[in-house]
DOZA-507729 format. One record per residue (C-alpha): residue in three letters; x negated, y, z; residue number from 1. Coordinates in steps of 0.02 Angstrom, whole numbers, plus 50000, padded with zeros to 5 digits. Each point is the difference from the previous one (the first is absolute). Layout:
<sites>
r c1 c2 c3 k
ALA X Y Z NUM;
...
</sites>
This chain:
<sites>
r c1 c2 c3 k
UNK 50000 50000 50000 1;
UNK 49849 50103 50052 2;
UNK 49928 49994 49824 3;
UNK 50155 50030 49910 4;
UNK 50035 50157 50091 5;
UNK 49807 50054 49948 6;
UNK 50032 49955 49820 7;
UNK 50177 50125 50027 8;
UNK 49874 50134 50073 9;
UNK 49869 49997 49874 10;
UNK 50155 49993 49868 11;
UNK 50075 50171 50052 12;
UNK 49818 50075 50032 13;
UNK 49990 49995 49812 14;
UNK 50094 50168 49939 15;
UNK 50043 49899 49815 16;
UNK 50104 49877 50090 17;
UNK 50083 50114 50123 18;
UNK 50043 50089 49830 19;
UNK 50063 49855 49908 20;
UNK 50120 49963 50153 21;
UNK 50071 50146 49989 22;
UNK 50039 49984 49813 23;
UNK 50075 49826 50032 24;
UNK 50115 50080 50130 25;
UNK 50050 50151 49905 26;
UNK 50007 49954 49826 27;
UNK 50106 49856 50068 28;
UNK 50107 50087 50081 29;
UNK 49995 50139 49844 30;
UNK 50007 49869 49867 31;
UNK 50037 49820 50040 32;
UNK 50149 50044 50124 33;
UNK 50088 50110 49867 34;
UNK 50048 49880 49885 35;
UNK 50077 49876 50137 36;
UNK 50099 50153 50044 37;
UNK 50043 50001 49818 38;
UNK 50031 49822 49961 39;
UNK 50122 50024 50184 40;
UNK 50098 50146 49901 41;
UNK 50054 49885 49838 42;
UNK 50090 49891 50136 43;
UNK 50105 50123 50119 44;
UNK 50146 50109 49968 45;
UNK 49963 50198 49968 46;
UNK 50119 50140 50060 47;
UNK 50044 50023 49799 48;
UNK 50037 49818 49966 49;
UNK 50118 49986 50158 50;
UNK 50178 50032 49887 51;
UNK 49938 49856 49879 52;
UNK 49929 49870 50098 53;
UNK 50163 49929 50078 54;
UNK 49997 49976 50190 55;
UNK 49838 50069 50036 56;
UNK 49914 50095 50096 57;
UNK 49854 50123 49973 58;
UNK 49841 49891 50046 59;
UNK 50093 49836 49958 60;
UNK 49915 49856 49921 61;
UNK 50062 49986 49826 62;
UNK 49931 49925 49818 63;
UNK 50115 50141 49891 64;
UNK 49859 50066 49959 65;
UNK 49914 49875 49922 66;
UNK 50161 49935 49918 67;
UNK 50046 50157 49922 68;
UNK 49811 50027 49931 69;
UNK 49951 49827 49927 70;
UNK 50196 49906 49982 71;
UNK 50117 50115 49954 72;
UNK 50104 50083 49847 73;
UNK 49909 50163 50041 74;
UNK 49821 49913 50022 75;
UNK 49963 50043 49828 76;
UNK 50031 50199 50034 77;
UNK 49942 49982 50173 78;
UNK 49824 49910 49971 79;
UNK 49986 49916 49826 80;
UNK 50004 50128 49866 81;
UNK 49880 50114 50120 82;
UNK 49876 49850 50020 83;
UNK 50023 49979 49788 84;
UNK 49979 50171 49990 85;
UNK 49838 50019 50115 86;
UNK 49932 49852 49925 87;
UNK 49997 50085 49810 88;
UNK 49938 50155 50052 89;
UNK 49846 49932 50087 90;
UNK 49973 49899 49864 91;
UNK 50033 50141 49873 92;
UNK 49882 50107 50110 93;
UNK 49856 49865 49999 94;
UNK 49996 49989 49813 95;
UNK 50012 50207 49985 96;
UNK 49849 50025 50125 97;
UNK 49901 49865 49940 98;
UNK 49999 50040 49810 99;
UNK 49984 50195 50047 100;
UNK 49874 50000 50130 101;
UNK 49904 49846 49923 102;
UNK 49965 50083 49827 103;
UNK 49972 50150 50082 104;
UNK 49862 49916 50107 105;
UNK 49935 49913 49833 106;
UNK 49991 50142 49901 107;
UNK 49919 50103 50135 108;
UNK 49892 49877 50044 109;
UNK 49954 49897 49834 110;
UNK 50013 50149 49863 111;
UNK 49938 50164 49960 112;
UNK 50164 50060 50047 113;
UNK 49991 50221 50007 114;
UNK 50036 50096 50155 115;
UNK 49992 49845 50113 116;
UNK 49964 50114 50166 117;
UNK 50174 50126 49982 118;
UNK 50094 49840 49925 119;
UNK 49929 49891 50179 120;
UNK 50053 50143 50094 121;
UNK 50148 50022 49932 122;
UNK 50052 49831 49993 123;
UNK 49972 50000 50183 124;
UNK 50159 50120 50055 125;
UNK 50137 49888 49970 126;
UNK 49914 49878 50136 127;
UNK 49975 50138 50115 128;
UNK 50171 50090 49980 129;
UNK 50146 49916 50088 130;
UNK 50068 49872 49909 131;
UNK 50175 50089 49974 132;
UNK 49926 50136 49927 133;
UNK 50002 49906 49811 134;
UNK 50181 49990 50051 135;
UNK 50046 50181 50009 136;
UNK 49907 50046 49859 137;
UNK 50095 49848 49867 138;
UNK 50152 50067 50086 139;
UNK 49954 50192 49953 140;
UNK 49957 49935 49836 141;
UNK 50112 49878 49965 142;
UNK 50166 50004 50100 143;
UNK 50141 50056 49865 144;
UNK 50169 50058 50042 145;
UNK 50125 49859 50004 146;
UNK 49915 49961 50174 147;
UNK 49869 50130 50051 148;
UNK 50115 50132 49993 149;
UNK 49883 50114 49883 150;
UNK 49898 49972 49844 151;
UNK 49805 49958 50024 152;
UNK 49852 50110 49939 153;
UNK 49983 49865 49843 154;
UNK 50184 50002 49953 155;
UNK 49973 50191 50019 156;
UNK 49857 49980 49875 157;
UNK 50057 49878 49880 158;
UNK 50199 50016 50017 159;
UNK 49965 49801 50010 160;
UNK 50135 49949 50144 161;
UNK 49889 49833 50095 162;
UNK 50116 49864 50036 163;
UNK 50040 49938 50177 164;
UNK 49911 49827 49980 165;
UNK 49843 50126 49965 166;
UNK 50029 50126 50124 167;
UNK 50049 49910 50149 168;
UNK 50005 49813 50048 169;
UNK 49848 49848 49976 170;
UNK 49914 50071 49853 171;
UNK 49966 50158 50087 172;
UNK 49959 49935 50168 173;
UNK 49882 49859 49914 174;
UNK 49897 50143 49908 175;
UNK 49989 50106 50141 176;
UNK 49936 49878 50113 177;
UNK 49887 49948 49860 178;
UNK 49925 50148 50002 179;
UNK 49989 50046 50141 180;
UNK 49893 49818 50039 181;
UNK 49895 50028 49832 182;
UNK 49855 50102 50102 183;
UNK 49990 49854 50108 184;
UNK 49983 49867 49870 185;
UNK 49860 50112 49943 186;
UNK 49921 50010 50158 187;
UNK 50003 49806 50008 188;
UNK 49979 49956 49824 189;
UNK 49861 50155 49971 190;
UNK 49909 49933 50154 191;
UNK 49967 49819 49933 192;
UNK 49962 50066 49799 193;
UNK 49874 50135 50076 194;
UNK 49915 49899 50102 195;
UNK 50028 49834 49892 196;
UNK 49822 49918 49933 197;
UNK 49961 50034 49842 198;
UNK 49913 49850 49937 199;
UNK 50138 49894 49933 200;
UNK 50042 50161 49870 201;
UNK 49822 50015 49971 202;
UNK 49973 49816 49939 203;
UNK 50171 50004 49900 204;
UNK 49928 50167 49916 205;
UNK 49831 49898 49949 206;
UNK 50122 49855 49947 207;
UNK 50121 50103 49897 208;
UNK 50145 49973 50070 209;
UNK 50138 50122 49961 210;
UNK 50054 50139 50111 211;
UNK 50194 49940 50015 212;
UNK 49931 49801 50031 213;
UNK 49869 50085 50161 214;
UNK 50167 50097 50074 215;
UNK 50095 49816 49983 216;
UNK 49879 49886 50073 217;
UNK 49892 50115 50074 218;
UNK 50055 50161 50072 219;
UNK 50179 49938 50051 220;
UNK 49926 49829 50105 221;
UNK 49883 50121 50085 222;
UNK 50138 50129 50077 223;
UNK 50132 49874 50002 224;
UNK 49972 49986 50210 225;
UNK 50047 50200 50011 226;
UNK 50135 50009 49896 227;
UNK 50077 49833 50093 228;
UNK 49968 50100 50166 229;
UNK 50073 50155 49894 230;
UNK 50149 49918 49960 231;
UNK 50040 49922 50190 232;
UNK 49969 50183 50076 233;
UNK 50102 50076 49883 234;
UNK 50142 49873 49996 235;
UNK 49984 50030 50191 236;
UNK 50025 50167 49994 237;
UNK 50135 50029 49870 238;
UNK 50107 49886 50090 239;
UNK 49980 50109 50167 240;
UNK 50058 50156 49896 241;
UNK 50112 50102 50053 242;
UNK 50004 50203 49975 243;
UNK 49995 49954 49789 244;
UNK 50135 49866 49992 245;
UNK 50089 50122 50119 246;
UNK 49983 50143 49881 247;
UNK 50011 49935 49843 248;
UNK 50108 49811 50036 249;
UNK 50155 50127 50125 250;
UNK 50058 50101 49844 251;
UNK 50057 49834 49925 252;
UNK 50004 49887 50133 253;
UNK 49862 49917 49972 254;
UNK 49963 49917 50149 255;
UNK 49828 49893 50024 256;
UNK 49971 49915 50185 257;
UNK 49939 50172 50083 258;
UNK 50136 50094 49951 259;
UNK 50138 49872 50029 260;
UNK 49911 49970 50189 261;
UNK 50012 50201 50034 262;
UNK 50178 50016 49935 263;
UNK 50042 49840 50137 264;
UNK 49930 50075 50144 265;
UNK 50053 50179 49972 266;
UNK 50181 49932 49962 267;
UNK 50114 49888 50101 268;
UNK 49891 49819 49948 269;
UNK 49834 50005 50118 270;
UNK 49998 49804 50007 271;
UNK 49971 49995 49819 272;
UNK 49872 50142 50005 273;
UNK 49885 49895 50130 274;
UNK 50013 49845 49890 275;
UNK 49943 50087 49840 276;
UNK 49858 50040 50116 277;
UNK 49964 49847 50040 278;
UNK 50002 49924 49837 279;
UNK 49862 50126 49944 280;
UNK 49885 49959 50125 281;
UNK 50024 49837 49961 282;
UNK 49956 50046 49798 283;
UNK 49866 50099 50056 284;
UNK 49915 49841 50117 285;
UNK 50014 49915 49854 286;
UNK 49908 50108 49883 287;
UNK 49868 50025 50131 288;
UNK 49976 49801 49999 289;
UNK 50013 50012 49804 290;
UNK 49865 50136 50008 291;
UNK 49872 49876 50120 292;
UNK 50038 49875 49889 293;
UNK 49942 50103 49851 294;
UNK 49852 50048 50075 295;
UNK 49969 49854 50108 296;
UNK 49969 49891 49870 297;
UNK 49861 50077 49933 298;
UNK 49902 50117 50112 299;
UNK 49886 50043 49862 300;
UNK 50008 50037 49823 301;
UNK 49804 50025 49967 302;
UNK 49958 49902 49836 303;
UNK 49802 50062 49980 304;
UNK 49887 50053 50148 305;
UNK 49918 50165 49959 306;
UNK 50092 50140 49935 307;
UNK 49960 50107 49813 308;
UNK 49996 50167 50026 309;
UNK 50037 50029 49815 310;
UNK 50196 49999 49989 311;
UNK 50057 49989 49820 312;
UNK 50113 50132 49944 313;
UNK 50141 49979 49866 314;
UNK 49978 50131 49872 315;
UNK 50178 50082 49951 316;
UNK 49916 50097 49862 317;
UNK 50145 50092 49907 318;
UNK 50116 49952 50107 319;
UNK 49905 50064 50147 320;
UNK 50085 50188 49990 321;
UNK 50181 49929 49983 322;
UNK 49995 49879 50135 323;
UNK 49931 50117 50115 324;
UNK 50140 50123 49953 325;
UNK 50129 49881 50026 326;
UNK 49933 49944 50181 327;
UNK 49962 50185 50036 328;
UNK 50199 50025 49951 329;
UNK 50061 49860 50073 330;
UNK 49892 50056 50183 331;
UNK 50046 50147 49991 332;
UNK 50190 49966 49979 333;
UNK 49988 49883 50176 334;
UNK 49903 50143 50094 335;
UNK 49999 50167 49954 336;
UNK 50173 50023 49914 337;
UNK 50104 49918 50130 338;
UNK 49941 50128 50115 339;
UNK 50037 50138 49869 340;
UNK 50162 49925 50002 341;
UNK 50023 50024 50185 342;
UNK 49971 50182 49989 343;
UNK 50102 50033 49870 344;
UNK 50166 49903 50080 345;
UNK 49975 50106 50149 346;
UNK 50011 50151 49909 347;
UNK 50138 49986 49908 348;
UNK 50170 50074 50039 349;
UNK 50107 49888 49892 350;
UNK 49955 49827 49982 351;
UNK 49986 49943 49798 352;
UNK 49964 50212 49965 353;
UNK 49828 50004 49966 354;
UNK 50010 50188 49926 355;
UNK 49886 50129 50064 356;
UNK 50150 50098 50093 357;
UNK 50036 49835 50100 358;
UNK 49834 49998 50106 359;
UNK 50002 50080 50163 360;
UNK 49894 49977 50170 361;
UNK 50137 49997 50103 362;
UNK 49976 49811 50039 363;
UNK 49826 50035 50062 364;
UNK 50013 50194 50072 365;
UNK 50189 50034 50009 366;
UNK 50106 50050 50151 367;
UNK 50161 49868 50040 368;
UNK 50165 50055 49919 369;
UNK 50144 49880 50072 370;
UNK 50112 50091 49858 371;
UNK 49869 49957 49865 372;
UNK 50075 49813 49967 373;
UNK 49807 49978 49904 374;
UNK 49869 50084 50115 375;
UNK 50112 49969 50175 376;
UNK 49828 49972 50072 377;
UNK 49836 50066 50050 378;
UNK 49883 49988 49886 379;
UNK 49883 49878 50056 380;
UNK 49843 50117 50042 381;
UNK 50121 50107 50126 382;
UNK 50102 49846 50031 383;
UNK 49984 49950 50188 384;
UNK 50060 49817 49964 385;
UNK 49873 49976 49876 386;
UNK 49864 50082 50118 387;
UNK 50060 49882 50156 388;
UNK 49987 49842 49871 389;
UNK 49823 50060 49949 390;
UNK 49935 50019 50187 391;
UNK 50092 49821 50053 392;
UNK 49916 49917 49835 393;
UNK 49842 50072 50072 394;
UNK 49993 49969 50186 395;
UNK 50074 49816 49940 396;
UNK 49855 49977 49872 397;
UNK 49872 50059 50147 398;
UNK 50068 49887 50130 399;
UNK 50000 49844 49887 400;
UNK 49837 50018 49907 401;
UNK 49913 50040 50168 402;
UNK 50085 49841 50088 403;
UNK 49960 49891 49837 404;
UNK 49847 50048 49979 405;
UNK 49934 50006 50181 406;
UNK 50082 49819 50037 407;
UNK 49953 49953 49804 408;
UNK 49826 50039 50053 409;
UNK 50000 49906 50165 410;
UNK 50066 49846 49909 411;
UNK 49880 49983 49870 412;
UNK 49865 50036 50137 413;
UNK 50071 49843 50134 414;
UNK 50031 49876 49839 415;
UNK 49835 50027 49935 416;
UNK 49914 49978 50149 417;
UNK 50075 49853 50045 418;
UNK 50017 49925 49814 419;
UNK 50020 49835 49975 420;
UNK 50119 49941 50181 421;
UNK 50173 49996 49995 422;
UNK 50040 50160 50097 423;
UNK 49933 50105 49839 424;
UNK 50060 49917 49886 425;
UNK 50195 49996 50070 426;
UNK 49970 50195 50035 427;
UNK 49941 50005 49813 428;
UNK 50171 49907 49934 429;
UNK 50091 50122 50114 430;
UNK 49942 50156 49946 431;
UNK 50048 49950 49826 432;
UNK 50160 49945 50030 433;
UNK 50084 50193 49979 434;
UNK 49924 50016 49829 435;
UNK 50080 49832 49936 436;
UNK 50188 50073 50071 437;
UNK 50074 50131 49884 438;
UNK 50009 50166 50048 439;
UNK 50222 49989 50042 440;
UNK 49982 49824 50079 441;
UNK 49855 50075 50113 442;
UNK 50159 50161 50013 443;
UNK 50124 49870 50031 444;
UNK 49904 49878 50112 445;
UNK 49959 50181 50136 446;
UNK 50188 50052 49962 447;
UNK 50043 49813 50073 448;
UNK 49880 50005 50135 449;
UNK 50019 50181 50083 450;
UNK 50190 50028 49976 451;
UNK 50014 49935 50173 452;
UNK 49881 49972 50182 453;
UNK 49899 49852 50021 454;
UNK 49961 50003 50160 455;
UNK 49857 50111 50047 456;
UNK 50002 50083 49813 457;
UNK 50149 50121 49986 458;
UNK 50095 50029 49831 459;
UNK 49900 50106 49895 460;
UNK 50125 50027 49857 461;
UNK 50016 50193 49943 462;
UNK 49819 50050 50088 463;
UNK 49846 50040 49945 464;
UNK 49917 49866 50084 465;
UNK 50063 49853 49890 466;
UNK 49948 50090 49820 467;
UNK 49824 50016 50087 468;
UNK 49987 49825 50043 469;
UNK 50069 49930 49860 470;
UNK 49893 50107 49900 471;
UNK 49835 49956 50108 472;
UNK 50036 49792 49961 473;
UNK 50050 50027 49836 474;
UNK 49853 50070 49940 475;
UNK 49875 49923 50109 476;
UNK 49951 49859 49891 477;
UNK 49937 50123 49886 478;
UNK 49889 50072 50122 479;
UNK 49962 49828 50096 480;
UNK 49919 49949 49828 481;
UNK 49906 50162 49986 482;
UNK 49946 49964 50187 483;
UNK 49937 49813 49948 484;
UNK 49924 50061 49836 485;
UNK 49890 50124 50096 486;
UNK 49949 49903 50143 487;
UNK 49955 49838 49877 488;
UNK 49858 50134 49915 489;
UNK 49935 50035 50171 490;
UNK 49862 49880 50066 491;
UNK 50033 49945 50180 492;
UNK 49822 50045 50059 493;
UNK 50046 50184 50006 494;
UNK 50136 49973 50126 495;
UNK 49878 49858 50098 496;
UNK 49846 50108 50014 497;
UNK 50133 50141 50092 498;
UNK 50040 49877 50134 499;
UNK 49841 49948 50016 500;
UNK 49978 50166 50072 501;
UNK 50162 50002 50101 502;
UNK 50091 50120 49893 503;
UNK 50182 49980 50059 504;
UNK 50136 49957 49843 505;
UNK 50082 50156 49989 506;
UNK 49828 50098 49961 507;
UNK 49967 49839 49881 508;
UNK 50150 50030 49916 509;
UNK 50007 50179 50008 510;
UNK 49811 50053 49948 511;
UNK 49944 49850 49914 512;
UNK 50148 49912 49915 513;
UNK 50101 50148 49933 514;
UNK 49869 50121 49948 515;
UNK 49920 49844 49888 516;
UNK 50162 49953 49944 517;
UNK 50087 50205 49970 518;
UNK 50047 49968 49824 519;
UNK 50094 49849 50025 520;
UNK 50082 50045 50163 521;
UNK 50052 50165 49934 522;
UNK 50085 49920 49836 523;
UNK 50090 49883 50157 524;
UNK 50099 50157 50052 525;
UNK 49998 50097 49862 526;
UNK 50092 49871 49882 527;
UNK 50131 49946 50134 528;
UNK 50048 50211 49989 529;
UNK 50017 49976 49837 530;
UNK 50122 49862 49987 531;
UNK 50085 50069 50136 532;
UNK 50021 50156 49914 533;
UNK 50085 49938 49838 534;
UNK 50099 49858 50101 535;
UNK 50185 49994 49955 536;
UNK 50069 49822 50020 537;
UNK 49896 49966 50179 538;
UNK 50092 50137 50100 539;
UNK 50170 50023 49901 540;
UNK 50103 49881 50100 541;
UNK 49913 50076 50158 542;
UNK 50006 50175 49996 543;
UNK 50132 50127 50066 544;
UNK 50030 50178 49969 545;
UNK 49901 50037 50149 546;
UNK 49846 49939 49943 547;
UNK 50030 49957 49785 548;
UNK 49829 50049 49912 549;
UNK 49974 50072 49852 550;
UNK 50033 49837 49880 551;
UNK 50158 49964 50063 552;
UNK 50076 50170 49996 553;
UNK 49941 49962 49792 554;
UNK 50082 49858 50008 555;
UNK 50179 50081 50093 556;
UNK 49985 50158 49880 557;
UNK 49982 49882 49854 558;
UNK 50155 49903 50039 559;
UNK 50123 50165 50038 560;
UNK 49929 50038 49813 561;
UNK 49886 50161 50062 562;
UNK 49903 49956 49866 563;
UNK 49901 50164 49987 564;
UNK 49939 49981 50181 565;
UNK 49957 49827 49989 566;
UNK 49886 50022 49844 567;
UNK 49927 50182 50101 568;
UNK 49958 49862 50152 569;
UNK 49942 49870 49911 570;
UNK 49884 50110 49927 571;
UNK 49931 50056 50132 572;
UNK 49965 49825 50071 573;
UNK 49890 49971 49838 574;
UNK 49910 50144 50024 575;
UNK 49985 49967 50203 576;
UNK 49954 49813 49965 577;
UNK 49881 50035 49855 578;
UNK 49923 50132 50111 579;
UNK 49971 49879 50135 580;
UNK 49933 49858 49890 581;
UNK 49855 50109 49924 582;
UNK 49941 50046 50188 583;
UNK 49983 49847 50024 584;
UNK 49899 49949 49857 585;
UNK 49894 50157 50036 586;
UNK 49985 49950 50165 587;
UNK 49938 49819 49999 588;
UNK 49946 49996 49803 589;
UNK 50169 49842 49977 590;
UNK 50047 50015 49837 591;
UNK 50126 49861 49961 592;
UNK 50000 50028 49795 593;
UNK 49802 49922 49998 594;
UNK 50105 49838 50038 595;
UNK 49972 49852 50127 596;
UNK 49801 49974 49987 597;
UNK 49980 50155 49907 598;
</sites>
């Protein structure tokens, strides 16, 4: 007994483990306890369901729930048709990012392709603008008056009235999402072709083997590990979509499972809102054992040992000029112009009048006239709502980058210390676990847990408190890999030699650790900000008008049809975001368009 308790001593001497203990208690609670609370909710009565669930009541045990999603006449409104839907568009979105960010990576990386540092950069913005943004701007574009209300800017142009199967609905969604994933194919695909070894080309060349036979058997073999990992991410991602189905699916009723999971729990069905959760965590488990199989079976894809340093470029030639043109268009019209579009939507008076007469600042600088039925608000520079949204999206984004990057940091610190035992390695699974859930699930799973006490923990619905947590967990896996990443470069003889000499942990950590590690430990606060920032679907379902930020008074302004002030805000996020985004690239010398290896 004696030794045991000196094997618990020396354990809890050791500031890793006392660190990892804490993350098994906490992110258990935080993570693993949610989605029992969840799984509880599909099988009791709600205060809405009392009427139809006959001689209940609320908190009774009941299956309705599961009857009416899965087995019923409605199921296929209810759950089927969503799923169908979510399923094409995540497909759809796969195939639009792959074959837009792949040749982009090719032809940046593989041919004498013109202007390839403005068409990188601007390639870039799409990835590091909100992913709604895309949305607005096909919808400024686009929308035509049987639905939107008003005529687009191209209808204005061309006189060309878009149909609704093009303006709203899958095809829309799919291509915005598409795009919107595109710079991150690149980032995958560009990583592996840049850094790819050169010798296989090289001996085809001396062999004379033609160009289009070295892409086949070649080029496409080589890269086919990112754009597998491309594909999984992004599938993973356009399924947990929800601010462009919302935007561009509503106007048409085109519901995918996001959508139909909000419209549950903000109507009268809850039940059916927590198991549309649940069944995309349970997609989203699967694609992350789909995504260890990929890689799993092959952990690496070297083919020669020693790398060329003489990367063969395609020659375009004469085509060189027009197919930079067309990619400079085509960047251009997924960056630059949908913010043009934003500012000139909140400028106009009339919505379809794109005359000269029709502009006005009043949506930006104009006082409140209730008898204006147009400009019957603030605009949103003097607007006090929009202000109060700006400093809440702020003091949120602080609060949750500096908790997921501080406990990010300690994570990666305790599992890579103690690498290799069990602890770390169930701390490492844990940490990941909030990436894997989707954004509204992660929503749903807090709005489950903290609608009512559990026992010490009071009900945190409507405060402050929970959209800090739930922000802190939900982006701490992205920090927590930062923190691994960093302390895996740093040799443990640095840290060794400082206790030699008795240096306590907190000076270790504080004057050794950190100052080695600034770049990486900065990008672990500085990119949780970020996401926070431009989050939409993560707080929707949690906020109140108390403490809404600055996305989701977008998101109510774009529903009552204030068009004008939506585009003036969401603006103003780009800018905010983009602002943010160089800093940090400034700051710690990042920059996420050289690709993964580059």
């Amino acid at each position: 007994m004696k030794r045991k308790i000196n094997h618990l001593l020396a354990f809890l001497k050791k500031p890793q483990n006392l660190i990892l203990l804490f993350f098994v208690v906490t992110l258990g609670y935080l993570v693993l306890f949610p989605l029992v609370c969840i799984v509880k909710d599909t099988f009791v009565v709600h205060a809405s369901e009392v009427m139809r669930v006959k001689g209940s009541k609320i908190g009774d045990f009941t299956t309705y729930h599961w009857v009416k999603v899965f087995a019923d006449k409605n199921s296929a409104t209810i759950f089927y048709t969503p799923l169908f839907n979510t399923m094409k568009v995540a497909l759809g979105a796969c195939f639009v990012a792959i074959s837009f960010g792949g040749s982009f990576a090719w032809l940046v990386t593989r041919t004498d392709l013109r202007w390839k540092g403005i068409l990188t950069k601007l390639f870039m913005f799409p990835y590091i603008m909100p992913s709604w943004t895309l949305a607005l701007a096909w919808m400024n574009f686009f929308k035509n008056s049987t639905v939107g209300g008003a005529q687009g800017i191209f209808t204005a142009l061309t006189g060309i009235v878009t149909p609704n199967w093009f303006a709203y609905g899958g095809f829309p969604i799919t291509m915005v999402i598409g795009l919107h994933y595109a710079p991150f194919a690149y980032i995958l695909i560009g990583g592996i072709l840049r850094n790819m070894d050169a010798n296989l080309e090289e001996a085809a060349i001396i062999l004379k083997t033609k160009r289009s036979r070295m892409f086949m058997e070649i080029t496409i073999p080589m890269v086919m590990p990112a754009v597998l990992s491309t594909f999984i991410l992004v599938f993973s991602s356009a399924m947990s979509a929800f601010a462009v189905p919302q935007f561009l699916g509503l106007p048409v009723r085109y519901y995918v499972l996001t959508t139909q999971m909000f419209r549950n729990l903000n109507g009268t069905n809850p039940g059916y809102g927590y198991i549309i959760a649940l069944v995309m965590i349970l997609i989203a488990l699967i694609i992350m054992f789909v995504n260890q199989a990929v890689i799993g079976k092959r952990k690496s894809y070297t083919t020669v040992t020693g790398k060329s340093a003489n990367i063969s470029q395609f020659k375009l030639k004469k085509f060189r000029t027009p197919i930079s043109s067309l990619f400079l268009v085509l960047v251009l019209c997924v960056s630059v112009i949908p913010m043009i579009s934003f500012l000139l939507q909140s400028m106009i008076k009339i919505q379809g009048n794109y005359s000269p007469s029709n502009f006005t600042l009043d949506f930006w600088i104009g006082a409140a006239a209730a008898s204006d039925k147009i400009n019957d608000k603030a605009g949103i520079l003097i607007n006090a709502d929009v202000w109060k949204g700006l400093f809440n999206s702020l003091k949120l984004s602080i609060v949750a980058a500096l908790g997921a990057g501080t406990f990010g940091f300690l994570a990666g610190y305790a599992i890579v210390k103690q690498r290799g035992t069990w602890l770390s390695r169930f701390v490492e699974n844990l940490t990941f676990i909030p990436y894997l859930i989707p954004s509204m699930a992660f929503s749903v799973i807090y709005l489950s847990m903290f609608a009512v006490r559990h026992g010490p923990i009071p009900a945190l619905y409507g405060s402050f408190a929970i959209l800090a947590i739930i922000g802190t967990v939900k982006y701490l896996p992205m920090a927590s890999r930062s923190g691994v990443n960093s302390m895996l470069q740093l040799s443990h003889e640095i840290e060794e030699a400082a206790m030699i000499v008795g240096v306590p942990w907190w000076k270790r950590m504080t004057q050794i650790i950190v100052p080695i590690q600034k770049s990486t430990v900065i990008s672990g606060y500085l990119l949780p900000f970020i996401s926070s920032m431009r989050e939409l679907s993560l707080y929707v379902l949690l906020v109140t008008p108390a403490n809404k930020v600055l996305t989701t008074i977008l998101f109510q302004y774009n529903e009552k049809g204030w068009d004008q002030y939506a585009n003036a805000i969401n603006f103003v996020i780009i800018v905010f975001v983009l602002v943010i985004n160089f800093g940090i690239e400034r700051l710690t010398g990042a920059s996420i368009e050289k690709g993964v290896g580059g």
